[in-house]
Backbone bond lengths (Angstrom), bond angles and torsions (degrees), N, CA, C in turn:
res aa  C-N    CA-C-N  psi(-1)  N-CA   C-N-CA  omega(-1)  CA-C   N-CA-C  phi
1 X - - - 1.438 - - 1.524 110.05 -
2 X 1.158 121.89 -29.97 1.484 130.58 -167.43 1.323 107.63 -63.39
3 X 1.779 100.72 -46.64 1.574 121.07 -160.05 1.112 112.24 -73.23
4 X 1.579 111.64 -25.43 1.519 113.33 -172.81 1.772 84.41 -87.63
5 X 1.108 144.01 -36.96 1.758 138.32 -141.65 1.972 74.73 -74.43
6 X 1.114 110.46 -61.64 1.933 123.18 -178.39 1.075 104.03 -15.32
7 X 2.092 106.99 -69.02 1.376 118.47 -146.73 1.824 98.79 -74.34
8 X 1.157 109.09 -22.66 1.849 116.34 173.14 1.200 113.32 -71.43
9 X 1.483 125.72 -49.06 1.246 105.50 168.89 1.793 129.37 -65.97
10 X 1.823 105.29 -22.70 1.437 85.31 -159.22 1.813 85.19 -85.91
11 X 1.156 140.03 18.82 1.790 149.21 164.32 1.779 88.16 -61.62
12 X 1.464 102.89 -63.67 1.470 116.57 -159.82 1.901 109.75 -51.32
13 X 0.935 96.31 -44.94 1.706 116.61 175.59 1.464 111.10 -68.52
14 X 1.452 120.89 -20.85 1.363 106.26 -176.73 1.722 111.10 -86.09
15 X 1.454 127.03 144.95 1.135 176.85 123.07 1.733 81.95 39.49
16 X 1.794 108.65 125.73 1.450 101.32 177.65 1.600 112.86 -80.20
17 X 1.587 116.83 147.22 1.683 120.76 -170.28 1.654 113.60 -54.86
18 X 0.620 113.42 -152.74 2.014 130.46 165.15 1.652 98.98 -82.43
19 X 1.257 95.22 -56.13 1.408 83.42 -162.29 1.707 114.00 -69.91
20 X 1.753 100.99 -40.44 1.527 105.57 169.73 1.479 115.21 -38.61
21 X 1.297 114.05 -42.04 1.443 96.58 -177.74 1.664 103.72 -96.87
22 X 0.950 141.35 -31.72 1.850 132.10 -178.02 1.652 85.90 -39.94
23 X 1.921 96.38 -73.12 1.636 92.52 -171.25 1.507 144.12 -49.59
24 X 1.508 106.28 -8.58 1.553 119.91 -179.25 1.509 86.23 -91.75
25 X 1.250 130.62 -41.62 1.735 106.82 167.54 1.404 126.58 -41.05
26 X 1.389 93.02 -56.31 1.579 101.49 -170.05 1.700 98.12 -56.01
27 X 1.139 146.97 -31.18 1.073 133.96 -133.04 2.085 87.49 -117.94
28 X 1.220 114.82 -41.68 1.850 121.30 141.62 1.366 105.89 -19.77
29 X 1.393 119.20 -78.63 1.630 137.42 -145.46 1.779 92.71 -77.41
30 X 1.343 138.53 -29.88 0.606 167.37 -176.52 1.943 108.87 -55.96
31 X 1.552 84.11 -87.12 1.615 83.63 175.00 2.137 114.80 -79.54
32 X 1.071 102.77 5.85 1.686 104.29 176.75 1.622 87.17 -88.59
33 X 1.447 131.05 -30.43 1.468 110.87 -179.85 1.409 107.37 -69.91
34 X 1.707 116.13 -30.50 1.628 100.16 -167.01 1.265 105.34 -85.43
35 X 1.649 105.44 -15.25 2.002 88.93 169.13 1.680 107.03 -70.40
36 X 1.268 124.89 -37.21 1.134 103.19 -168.89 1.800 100.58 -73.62
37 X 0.736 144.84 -43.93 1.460 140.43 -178.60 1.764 99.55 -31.94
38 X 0.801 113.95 -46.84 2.019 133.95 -155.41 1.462 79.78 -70.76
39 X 1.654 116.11 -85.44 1.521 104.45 -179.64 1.173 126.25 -44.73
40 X 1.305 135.62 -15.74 1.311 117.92 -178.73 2.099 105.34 -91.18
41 X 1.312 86.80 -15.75 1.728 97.27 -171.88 1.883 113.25 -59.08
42 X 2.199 88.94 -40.34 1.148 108.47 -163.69 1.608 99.66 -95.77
43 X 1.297 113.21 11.21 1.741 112.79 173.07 1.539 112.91 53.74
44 X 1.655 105.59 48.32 1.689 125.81 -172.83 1.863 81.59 -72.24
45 X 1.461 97.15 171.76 1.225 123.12 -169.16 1.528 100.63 -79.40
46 X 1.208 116.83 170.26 1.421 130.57 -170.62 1.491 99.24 -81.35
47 X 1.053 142.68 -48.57 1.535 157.82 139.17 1.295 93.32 3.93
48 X 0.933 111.62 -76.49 1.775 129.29 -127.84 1.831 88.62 -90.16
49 X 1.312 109.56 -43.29 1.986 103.22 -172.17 1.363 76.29 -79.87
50 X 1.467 152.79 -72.13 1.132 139.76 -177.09 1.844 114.68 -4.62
51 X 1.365 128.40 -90.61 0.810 153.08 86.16 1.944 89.36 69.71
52 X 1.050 93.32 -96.56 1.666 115.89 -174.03 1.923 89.23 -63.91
53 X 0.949 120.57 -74.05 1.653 106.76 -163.02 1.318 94.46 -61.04
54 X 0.807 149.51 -19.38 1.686 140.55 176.78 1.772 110.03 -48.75
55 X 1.391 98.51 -65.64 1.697 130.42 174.73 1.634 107.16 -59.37
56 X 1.433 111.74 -40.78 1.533 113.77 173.75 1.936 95.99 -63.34
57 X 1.276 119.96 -77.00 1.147 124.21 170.69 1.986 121.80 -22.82
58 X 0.973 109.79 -53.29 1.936 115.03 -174.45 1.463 100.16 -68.79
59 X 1.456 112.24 -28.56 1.835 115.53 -168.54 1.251 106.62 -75.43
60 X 1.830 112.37 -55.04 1.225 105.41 172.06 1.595 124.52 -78.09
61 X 1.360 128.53 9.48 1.036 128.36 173.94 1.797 107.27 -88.19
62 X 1.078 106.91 -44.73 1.487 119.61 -178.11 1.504 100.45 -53.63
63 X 1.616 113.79 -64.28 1.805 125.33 -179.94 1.280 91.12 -40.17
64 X 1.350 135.40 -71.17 1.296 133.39 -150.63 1.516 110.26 -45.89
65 X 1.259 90.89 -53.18 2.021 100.04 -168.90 1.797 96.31 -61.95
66 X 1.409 113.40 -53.09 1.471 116.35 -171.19 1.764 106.79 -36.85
67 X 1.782 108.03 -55.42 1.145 99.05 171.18 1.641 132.99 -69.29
68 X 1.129 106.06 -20.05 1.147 118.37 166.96 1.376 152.37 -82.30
69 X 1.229 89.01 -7.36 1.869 124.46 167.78 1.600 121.00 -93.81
70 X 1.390 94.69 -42.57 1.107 100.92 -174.31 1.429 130.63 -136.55
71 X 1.688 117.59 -24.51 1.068 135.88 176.03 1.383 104.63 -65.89
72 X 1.586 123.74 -73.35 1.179 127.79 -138.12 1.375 102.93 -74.00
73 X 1.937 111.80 -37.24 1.590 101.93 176.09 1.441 131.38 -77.74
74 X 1.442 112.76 -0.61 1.407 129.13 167.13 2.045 108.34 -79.37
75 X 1.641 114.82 -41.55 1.318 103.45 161.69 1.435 120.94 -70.05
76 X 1.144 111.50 -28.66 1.833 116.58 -175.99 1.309 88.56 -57.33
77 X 1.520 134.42 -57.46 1.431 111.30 -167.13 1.500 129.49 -88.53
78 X 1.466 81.02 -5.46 1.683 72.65 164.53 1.247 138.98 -104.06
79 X 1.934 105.57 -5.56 1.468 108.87 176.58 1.812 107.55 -102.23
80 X 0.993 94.67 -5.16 1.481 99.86 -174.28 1.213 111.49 48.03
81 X 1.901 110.75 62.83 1.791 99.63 171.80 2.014 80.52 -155.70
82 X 1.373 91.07 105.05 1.530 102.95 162.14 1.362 110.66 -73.99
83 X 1.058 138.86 -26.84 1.421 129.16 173.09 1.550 122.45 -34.86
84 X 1.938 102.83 -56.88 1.117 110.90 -177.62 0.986 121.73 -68.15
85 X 1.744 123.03 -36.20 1.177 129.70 -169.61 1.952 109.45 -66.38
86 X 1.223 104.92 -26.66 1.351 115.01 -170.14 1.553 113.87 -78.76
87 X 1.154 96.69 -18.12 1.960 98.52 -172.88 1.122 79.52 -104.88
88 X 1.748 143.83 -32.43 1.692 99.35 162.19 1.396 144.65 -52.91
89 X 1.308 93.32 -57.74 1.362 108.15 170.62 1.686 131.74 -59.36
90 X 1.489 93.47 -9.63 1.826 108.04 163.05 1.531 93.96 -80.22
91 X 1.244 121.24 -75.07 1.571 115.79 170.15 1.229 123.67 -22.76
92 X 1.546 132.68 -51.15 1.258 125.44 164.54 1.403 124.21 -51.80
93 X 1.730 125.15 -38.77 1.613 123.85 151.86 0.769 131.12 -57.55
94 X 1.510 116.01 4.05 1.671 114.12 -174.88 1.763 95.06 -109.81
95 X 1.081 99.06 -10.09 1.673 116.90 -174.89 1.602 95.28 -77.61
96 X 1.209 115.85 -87.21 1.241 112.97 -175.54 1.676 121.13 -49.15
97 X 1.161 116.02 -34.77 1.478 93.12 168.45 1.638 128.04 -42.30
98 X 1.712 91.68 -51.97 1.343 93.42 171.41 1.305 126.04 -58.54
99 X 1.211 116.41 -36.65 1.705 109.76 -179.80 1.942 114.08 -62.75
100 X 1.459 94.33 -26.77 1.548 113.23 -173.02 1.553 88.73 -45.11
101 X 1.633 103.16 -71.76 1.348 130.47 -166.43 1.621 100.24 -37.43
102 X 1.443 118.21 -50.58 1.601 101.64 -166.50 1.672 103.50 -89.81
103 X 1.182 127.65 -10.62 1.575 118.71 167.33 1.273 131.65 -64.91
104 X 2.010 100.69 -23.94 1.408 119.01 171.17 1.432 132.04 -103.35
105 X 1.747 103.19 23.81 1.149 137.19 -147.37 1.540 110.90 -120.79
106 X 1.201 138.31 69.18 1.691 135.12 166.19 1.550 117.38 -11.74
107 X 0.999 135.15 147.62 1.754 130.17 -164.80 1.823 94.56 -91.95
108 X 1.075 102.34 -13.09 1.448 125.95 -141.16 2.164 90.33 -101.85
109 X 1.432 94.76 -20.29 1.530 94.03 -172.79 1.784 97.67 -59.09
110 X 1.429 119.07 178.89 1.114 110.69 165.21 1.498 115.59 -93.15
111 X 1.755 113.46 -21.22 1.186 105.18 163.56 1.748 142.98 -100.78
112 X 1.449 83.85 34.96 1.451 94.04 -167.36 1.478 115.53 -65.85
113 X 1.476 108.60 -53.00 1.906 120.93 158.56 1.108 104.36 -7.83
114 X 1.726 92.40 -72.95 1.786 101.62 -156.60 1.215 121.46 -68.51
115 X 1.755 113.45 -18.36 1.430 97.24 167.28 1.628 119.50 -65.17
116 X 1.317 91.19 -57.02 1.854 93.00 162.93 1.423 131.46 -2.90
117 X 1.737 95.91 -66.03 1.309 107.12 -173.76 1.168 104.77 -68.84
118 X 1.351 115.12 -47.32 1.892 133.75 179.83 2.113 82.70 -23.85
119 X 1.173 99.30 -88.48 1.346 132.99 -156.51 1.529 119.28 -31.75
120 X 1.728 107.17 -37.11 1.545 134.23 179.21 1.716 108.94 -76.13
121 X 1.651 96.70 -39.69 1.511 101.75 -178.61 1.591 108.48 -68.55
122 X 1.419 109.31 -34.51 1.387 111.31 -167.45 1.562 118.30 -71.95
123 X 1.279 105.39 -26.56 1.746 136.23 167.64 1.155 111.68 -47.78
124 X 1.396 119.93 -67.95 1.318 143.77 153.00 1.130 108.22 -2.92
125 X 1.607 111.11 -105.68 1.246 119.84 164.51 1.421 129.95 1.47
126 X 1.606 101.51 -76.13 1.571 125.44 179.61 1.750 94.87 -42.26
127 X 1.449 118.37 -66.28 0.869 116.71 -129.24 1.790 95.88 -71.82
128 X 1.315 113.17 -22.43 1.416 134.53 -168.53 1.735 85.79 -62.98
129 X 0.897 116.87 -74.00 1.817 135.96 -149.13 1.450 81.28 -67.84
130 X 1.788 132.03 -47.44 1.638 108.84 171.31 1.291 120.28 -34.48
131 X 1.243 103.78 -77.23 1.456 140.46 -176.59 2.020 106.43 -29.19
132 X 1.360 103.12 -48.22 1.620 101.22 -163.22 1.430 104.98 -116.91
133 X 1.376 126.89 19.47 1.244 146.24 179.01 1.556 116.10 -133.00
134 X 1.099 98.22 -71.85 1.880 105.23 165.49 1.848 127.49 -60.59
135 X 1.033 81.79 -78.21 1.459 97.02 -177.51 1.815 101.32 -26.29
136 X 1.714 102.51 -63.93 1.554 108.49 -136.17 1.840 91.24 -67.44
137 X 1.322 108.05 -19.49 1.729 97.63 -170.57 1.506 99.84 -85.04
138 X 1.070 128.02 -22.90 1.693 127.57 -158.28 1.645 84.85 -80.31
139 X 1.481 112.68 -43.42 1.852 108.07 -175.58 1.621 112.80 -70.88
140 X 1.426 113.98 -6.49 1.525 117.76 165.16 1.201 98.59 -101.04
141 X 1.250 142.81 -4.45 1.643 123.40 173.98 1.797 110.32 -91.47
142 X 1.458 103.35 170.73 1.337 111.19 171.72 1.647 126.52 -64.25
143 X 1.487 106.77 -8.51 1.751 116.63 -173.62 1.077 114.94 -46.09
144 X 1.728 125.07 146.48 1.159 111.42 -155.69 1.669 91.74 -106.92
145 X 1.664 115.48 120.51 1.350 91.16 -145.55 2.197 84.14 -105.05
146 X 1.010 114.41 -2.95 1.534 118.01 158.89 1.709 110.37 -50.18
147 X 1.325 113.97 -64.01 1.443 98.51 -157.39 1.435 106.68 -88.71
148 X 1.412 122.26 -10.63 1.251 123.12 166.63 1.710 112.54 -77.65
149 X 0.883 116.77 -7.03 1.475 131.59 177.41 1.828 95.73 -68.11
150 X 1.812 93.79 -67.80 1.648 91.12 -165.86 1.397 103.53 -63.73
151 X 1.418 110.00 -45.18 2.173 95.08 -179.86 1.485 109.60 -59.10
152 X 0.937 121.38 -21.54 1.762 107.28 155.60 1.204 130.76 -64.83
153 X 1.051 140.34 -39.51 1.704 166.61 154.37 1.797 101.29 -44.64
154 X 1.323 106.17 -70.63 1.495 96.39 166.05 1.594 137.44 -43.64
155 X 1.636 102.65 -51.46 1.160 111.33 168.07 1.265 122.54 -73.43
156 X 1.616 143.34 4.98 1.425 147.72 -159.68 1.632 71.41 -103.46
157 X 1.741 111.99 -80.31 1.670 93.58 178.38 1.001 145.56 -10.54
158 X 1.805 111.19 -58.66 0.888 97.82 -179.79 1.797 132.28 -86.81
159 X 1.300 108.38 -1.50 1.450 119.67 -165.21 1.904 86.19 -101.69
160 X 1.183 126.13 7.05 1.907 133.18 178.80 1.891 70.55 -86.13
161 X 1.156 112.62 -80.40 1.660 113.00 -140.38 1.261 106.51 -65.93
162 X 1.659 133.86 13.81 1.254 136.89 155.97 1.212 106.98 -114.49
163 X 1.189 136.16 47.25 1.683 137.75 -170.97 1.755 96.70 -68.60
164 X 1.526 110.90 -66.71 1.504 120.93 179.06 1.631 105.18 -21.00
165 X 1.637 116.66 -61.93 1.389 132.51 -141.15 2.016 88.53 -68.85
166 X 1.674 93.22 -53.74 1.313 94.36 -163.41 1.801 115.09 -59.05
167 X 1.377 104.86 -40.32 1.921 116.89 164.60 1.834 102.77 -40.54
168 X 1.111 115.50 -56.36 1.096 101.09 171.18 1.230 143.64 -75.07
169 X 1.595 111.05 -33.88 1.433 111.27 159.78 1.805 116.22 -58.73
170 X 1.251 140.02 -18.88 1.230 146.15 -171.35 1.766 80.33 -80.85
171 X 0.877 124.38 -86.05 1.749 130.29 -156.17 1.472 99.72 -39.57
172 X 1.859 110.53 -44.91 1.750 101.92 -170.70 1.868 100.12 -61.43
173 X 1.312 114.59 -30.78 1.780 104.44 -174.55 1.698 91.62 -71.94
174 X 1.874 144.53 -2.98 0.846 108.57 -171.32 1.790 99.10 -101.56
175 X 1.063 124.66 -1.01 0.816 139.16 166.11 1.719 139.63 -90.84
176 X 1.651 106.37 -4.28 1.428 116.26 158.21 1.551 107.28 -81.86
C-alpha cells in the first residue's frame, strides 16, 4: 500500500504537460480579468487599472508566442488539420490588435475599460473553443505533451526576461 501511496506521489511531482501549463495560463489571464473588473467596479485609479492591463497584456502576449512558437506547430503535426490551427492563430491577431489598442490607449480614455472588458470577453471565448476543440484531440493524439511542456517552460523564461522588448513590439503592431 505504501508503494503504490510513493508511486502517486512521485506521478504528482512530475513536470506540468503543455497543456497543464497553456491551461494554468488561461486560468492566470482569467482571474487578472476579474481583478481588473473589481478595480474598475471600485473606481481604482488610472495608475493602478493601468498597471493591471499592462500585466493582463505581457501574459497574453507571452501565451500567444508560447502557442505560437511552439505549441501550435507541434499540434499542426500531429493532428494533421491546418484548418484548426489557422483560425487559432487568426484569433491570436485578433488578440493582439486588441492588446495594441490598450497599450496605445490612456487609462484616462473613456473607453479604455471597455476595451479591457472587450478584450477578457474575447479571451474567453478563445480560450473555451481551445479548451473543447484543441486541447481534447491533442490529449487523444500521440504528442509528446512532457517534453513540449519543458520547451514551453524554457521559452516562457525566456520571453519573461524580454517583457520591455515584447511591450514594445505589441504597441509598434499598434501603430502600423
Amino acid at each position: 500500500m505504501k508503494a503504490l501511496a510513493n508511486a502517486g506521489n512521485t506521478m504528482k511531482k512530475q513536470a506540468p504537460d503543455a497543456i497543464d501549463l497553456l491551461d494554468a495560463d488561461h486560468l492566470a489571464v482569467h482571474a487578472l480579468f476579474e481583478a481588473y473588473r473589481e478595480l474598475v467596479r471600485k473606481r481604482a485609479p488610472a495608475l493602478q487599472r493601468r498597471a493591471l492591463a499592462e500585466e493582463i497584456c505581457l501574459e497574453l502576449t507571452i501565451h500567444a508566442k508560447l502557442e505560437e512558437e511552439l505549441f501550435h506547430p507541434a499540434v499542426r503535426e500531429a493532428l494533421h488539420d491546418d484548418d484548426l490551427l489557422d483560425e487559432a492563430e487568426d484569433e491570436h491577431g485578433s488578440q493582439r490588435e486588441f492588446v495594441a489598442q490598450i497599450l496605445a490607449t490612456q487609462p484616462q480614455d473613456e473607453l479604455y475599460d471597455a476595451k479591457v472588458a472587450v478584450l477578457g470577453e474575447y479571451v474567453e471565448r478563445h480560450v473555451r473553443k481551445e479548451r473543447e476543440e484543441v486541447f481534447n484531440r491533442v490529449l487523444a493524439s500521440r504528442l509528446d505533451l512532457q517534453a513540449l511542456g519543458r520547451s514551453i517552460t524554457v521559452r516562457r523564461e525566456e520571453l519573461r526576461a524580454v517583457a520591455d522588448a515584447l511591450r514594445e513590439d505589441a504597441l509598434a503592431s499598434a501603430m502600423a
